[in-house]
N, C-alpha and C positions, 0 to 999 in steps of 0.2 A: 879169527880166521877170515880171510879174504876170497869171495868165488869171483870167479870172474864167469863171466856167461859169454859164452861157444858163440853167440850172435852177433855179440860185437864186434863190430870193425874199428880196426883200430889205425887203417892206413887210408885215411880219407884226404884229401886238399883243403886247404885253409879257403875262406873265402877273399877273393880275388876283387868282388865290387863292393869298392869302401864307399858309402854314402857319407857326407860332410853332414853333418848338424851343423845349424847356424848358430852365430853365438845371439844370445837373446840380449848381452848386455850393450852391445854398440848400435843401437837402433840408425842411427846416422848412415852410417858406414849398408847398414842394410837397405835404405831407402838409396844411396846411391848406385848399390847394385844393380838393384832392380829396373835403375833408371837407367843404367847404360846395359843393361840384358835385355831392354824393351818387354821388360815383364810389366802388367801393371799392377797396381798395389790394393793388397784387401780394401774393398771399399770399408769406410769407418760408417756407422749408424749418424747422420747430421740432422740436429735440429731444426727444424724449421723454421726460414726465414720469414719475419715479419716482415709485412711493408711497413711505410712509412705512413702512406696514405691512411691503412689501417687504423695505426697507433691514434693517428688524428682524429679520424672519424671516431674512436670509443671514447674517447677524451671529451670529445664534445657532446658526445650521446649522454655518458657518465655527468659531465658536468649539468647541463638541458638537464635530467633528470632530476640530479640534486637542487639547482634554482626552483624548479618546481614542487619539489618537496620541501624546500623549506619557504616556500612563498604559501601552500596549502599549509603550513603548519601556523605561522603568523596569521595568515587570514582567522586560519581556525580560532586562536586567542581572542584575538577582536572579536571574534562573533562570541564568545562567549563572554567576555566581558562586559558585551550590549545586553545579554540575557542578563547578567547578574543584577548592571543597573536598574533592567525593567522588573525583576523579581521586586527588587528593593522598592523600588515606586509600588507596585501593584501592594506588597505588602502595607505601605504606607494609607493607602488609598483604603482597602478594606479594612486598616484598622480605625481610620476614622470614617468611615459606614458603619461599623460596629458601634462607635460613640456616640453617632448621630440615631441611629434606628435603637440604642439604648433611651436614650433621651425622648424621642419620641413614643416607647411602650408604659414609659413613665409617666408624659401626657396624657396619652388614649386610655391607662389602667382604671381599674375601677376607685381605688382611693385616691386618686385623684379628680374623678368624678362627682363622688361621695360629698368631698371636701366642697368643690364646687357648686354641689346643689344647696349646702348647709349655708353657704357665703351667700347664696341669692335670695335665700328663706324656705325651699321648700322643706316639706318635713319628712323626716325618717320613719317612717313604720316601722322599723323592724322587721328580724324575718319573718315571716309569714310562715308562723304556727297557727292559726287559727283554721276552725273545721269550716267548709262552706256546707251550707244545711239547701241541700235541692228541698222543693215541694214536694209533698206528694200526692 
């Protein structure tokens, strides 16, 4: 069962102002309209132009930087490779001060002393156990 409701009207006018939709597929055709209806057209979002001048000036910044990074990075090698030489000398050096000031404790020690007084003739005493006897 079907009501129909007392309110409605049923004898109204169709509507009279038909709006065109554009068609979305002929893009062309739409930028020519607009050109000969002196509308102008959505502006689009535009990336921003680079100079040229720019381009140049980072180029040379970026480059200038790198020369100099890799001219500190070489320098730095060489400086380390002078360290490594003079490690290796210094090593060198103190191990023979160690041979030399070996040799010479060898000399100055006491059995070599010993030795040398027994080659000249004096005589050994011995250790010195005996009691010294004060007066009294």
């Amino acid at each position: 069962m079907m009501v129909q409701s007392p309110l409605r009207r049923t004898d109204f006018q169709p509507n009279m102002r038909k709006v065109k939709i554009p068609e979305l597929n002929n893009q062309y055709d739409k930028k020519e309209k607009a050109r000969k209806a002196n509308i102008p057209e959505a502006k689009k979002i535009a990336i921003p132009q680079v100079k040229p001048w720019k381009v140049f000036m980072a180029i040379l910044g970026l480059g200038t930087f790198g020369f100099m990074y890799l001219n500190h990075v070489f320098s730095t090698q060489k400086l380390l490779n002078e360290i490594q030489v003079l490690e290796q000398e210094y090593s060198k050096a103190n191990n023979i001060h160690d041979e030399y000031k070996l040799q010479y404790d060898k000399l100055v020690g006491p059995s070599e002393i010993y030795e040398r007084a027994k080659e000249l003739g004096f005589i050994d005493k011995g250790p010195a156990d005996q009691v010294i006897k004060v007066k009294e």
